[in-house]
C-alpha positions as CSV (number, residue, x, y, z in Angstrom):
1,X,-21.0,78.3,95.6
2,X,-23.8,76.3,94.4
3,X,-21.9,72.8,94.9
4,X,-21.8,71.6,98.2
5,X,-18.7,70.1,100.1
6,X,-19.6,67.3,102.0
7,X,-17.1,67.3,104.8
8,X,-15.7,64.0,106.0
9,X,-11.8,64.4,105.3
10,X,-10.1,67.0,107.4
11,X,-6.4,68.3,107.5
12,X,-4.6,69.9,110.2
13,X,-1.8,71.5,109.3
14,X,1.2,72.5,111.9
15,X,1.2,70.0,114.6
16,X,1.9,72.4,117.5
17,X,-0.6,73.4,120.3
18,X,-3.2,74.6,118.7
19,X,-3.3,71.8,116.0
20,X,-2.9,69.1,117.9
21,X,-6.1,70.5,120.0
22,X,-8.0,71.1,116.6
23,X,-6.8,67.6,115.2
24,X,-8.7,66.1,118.5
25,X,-11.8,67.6,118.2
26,X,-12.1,67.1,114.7
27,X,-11.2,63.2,115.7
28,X,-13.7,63.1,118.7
29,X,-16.5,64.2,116.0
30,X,-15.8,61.7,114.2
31,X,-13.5,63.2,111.1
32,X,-10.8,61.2,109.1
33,X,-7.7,63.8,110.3
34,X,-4.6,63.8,108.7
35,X,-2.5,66.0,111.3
36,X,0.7,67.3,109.1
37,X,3.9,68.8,110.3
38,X,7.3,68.8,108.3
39,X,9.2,67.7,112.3
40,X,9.0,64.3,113.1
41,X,9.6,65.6,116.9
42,X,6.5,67.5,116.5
43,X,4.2,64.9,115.3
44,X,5.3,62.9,117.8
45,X,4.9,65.3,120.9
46,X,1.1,66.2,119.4
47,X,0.4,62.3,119.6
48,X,1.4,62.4,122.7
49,X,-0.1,65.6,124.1
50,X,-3.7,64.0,122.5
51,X,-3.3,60.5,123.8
52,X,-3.1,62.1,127.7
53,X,-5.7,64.7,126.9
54,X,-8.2,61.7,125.4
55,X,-6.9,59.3,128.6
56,X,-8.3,62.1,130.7
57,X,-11.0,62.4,129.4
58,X,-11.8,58.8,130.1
59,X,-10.5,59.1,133.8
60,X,-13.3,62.0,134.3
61,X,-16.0,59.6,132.8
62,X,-16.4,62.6,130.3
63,X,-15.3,59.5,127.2
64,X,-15.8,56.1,127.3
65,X,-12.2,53.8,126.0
66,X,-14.3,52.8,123.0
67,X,-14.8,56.3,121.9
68,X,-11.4,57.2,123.1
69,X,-9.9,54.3,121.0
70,X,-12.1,55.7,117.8
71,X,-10.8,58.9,118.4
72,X,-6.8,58.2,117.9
73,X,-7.8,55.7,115.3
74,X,-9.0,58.8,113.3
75,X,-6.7,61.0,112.7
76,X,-3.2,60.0,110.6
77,X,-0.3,61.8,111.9
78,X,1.9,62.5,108.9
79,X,5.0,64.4,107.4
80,X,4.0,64.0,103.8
81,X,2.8,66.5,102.1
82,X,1.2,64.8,98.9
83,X,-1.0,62.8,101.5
84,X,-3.3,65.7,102.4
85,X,-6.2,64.9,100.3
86,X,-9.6,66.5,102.2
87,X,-12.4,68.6,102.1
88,X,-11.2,70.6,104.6
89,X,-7.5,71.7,105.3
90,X,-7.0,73.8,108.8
91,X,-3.2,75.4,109.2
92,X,-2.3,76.3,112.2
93,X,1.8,77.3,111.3
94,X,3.2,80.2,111.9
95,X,1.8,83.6,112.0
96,X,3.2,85.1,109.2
97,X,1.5,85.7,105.8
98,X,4.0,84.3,103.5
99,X,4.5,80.2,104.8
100,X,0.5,80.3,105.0
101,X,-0.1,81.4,101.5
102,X,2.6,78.7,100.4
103,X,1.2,76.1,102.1
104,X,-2.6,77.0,101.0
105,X,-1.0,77.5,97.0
106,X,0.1,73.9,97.7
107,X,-2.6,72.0,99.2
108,X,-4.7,74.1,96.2
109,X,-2.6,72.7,93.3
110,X,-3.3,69.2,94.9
111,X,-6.6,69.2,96.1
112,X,-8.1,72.2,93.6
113,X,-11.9,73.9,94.0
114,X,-13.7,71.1,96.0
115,X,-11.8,71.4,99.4
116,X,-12.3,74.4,101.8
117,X,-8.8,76.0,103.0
118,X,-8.9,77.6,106.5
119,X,-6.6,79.6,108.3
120,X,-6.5,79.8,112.3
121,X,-4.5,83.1,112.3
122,X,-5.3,85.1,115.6
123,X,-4.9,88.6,113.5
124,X,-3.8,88.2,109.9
125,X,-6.6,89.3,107.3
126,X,-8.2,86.7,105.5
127,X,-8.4,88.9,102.8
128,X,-4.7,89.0,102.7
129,X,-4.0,85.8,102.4
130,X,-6.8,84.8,99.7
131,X,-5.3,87.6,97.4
132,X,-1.9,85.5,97.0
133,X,-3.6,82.6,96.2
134,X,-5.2,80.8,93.0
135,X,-9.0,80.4,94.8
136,X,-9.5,83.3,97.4
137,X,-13.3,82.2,97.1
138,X,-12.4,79.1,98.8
139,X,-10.7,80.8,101.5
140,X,-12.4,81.6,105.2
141,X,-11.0,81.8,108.9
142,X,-11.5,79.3,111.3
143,X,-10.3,80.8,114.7
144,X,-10.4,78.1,117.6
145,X,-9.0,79.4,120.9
146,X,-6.4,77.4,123.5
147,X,-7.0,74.9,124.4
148,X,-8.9,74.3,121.4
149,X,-10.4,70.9,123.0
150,X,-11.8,73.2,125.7
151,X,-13.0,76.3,124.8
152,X,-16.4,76.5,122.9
153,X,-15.8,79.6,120.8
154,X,-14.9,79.8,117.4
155,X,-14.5,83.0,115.2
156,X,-15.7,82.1,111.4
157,X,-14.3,85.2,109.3
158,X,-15.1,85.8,105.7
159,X,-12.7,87.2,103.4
160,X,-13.9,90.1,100.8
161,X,-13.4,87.1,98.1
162,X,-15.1,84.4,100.6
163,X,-18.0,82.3,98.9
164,X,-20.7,83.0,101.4
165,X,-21.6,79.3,100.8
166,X,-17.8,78.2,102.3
167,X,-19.0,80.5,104.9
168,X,-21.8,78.5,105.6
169,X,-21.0,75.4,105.5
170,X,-18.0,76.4,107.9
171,X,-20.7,77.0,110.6
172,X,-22.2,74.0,110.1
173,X,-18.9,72.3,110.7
174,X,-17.9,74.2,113.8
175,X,-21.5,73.1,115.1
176,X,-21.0,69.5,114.5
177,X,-17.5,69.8,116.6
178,X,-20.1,71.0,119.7
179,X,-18.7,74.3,119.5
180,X,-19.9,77.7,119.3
181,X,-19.5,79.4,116.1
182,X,-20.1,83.2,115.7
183,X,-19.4,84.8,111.7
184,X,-17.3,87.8,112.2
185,X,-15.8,90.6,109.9
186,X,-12.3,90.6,108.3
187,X,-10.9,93.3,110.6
188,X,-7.5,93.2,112.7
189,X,-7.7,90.8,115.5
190,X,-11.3,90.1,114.3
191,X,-13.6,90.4,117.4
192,X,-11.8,88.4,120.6
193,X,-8.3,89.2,120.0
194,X,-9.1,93.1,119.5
195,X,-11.2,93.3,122.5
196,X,-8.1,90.5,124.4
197,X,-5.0,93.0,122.8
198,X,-5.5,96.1,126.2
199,X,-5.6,92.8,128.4
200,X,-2.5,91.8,128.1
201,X,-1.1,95.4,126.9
202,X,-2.9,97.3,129.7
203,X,-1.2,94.2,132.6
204,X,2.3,94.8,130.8
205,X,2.5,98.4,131.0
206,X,1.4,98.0,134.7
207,X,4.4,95.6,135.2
208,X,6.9,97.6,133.2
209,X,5.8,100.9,135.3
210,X,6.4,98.8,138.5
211,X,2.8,99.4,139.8
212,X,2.8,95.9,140.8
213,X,5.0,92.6,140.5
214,X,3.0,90.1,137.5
215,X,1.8,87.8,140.0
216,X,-0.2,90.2,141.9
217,X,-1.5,91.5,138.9
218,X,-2.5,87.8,137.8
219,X,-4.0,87.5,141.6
220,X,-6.3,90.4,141.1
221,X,-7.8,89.4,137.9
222,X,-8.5,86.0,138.9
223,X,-10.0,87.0,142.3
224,X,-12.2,89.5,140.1
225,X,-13.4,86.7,138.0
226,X,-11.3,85.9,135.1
227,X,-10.3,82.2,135.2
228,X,-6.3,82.9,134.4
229,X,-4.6,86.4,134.8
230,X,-3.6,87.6,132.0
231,X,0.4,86.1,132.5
232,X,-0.3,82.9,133.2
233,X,-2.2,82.9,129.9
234,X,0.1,84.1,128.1
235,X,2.0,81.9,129.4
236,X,-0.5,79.0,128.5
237,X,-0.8,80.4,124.5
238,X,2.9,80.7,124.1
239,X,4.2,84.2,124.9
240,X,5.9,84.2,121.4
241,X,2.6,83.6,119.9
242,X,1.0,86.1,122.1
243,X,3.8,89.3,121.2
244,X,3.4,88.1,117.7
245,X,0.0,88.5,117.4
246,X,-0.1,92.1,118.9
247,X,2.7,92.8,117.2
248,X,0.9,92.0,113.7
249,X,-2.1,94.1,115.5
250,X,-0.1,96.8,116.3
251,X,1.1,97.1,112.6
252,X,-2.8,96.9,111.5
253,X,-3.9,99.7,113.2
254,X,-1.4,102.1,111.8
255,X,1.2,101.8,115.2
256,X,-1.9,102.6,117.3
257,X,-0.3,103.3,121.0
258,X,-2.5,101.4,122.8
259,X,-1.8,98.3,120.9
260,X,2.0,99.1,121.2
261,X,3.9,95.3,122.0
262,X,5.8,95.1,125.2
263,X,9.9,95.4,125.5
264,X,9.1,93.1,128.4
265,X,7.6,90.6,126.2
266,X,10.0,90.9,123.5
267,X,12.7,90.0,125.9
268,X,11.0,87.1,127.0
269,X,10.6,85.9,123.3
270,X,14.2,86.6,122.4
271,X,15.4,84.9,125.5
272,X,13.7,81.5,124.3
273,X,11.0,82.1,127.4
274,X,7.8,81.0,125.9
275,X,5.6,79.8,128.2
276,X,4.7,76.9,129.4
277,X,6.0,74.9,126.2
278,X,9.5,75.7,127.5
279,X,8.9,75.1,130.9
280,X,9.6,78.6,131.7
281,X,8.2,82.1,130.8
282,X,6.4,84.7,133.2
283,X,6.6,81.4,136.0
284,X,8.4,78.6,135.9
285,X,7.3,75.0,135.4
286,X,8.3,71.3,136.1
């Protein structure tokens, strides 16, 4: 691409967990954010969620109230669709192919070849999604992890169709949100997910073969060094979010064994037990 997209205007699209955390970092560097959702409810709960996560901030001396106050003033939270005017547009919906290439058509027919369109997906192929659209060159992954106000890493994924300019200038952004960007290839689960998959696999077929109850196993990993076990993260990413993605993985592969998705998941996800954000999965919460 030999013109290059100055970003200042940045959309976040799906107002759930993981946008909501990407609308607030974009904010706290200073970005205009328009943070989209088509549910009222879940506009209003992301507001929320960023106004205690900014608040403590503040009560850590990690923000001052005058950056804190910049911060919210920043980002827009809206359900109108023919508002999202920017250089940049982030989804973060659903992990399924078909409502992201909608969307991304969409924003395309009203913003057209000067905005960047980035997908969060945790395993869906860039590639994929680009070649159901009208610009696939303008198409690149940006993959924050949860909590994406926390963690430093983010996966930057170029698509066979990818402009290797987007590409760069991607990076650049990621840098200016003081995170740490590494470029990876367009393969299934890209690099962190692929390697993350026999985590949580390998600790479900362990529970389902009764080799230990799933706080024990969450016990051991954390007193061998890994901050959360791998239950009480899933729990923390959404355990619906967390079978779906290794179930798209699983389908990648070719039905690769290893990456086989667990009946003990799926019952948790068709009993409405996602995690944390419905007070109950693996544990329980107030």
């Amino acid at each position: 691409m030999n013109k290059k997209i100055d970003i200042r205007t940045v959309v976040i699209a799906g107002a759930g967990t993981m946008g909501a955390g990407i609308a607030q970092v974009c904010a706290q560097a200073g970005y205009k954010v328009y943070l989209f959702d088509i549910q009222p409810k879940m506009l209003e709960t992301a507001r929320q969620s960023i106004v205690a996560s900014l608040q403590k901030l503040v009560s850590m001396g990690k923000l001052d109230q005058q950056s804190n106050e910049q911060a919210l003033a920043n980002i827009t939270f809206t359900g109108l669709a023919n508002e999202l005017k920017a250089d940049l547009v982030i989804e973060a919906i659903i992990e399924k192919t078909e409502p992201k290439v909608q969307l991304f058509q969409q924003l395309m027919d009203l913003n057209g070849e000067n905005t960047i369109y980035a997908t969060n997906t945790s395993s869906i192929p860039i590639t994929q999604i680009a070649a159901k659209v009208s610009l696939p060159q303008n198409v690149v992954g940006i993959h924050f992890f949860n909590p994406a106000h926390i963690m430093k890493l983010v996966e930057v994924i170029k698509g066979a169709k990818t402009d290797p300019g987007i590409v760069e200038m991607v990076y650049n952004f990621v840098l200016s949100l003081k995170k740490e960007p590494v470029i990876a290839a367009d393969s299934p689960g890209f690099i962190v997910n692929r390697v993350a998959r026999l985590f949580y696999v390998e600790s479900l077929k362990i529970l389902e073969e009764q080799v230990a109850d799933f706080k024990t196993i969450d016990r051991i990993m954390e007193s061998s060094g890994f901050k959360m076990g791998p239950f009480r993260l899933m729990d923390l990413i959404g355990v619906d979010t967390n079978y779906s993605v290794t179930e798209s993985q699983y389908q990648l592969f070719n039905f690769e064994p290893r990456f086989k998705p667990s009946r003990i998941q799926k019952q948790k996800v068709d009993a409405g037990l996602h995690g944390k954000k419905t007070n109950e999965g693996f544990y329980t919460y107030e």
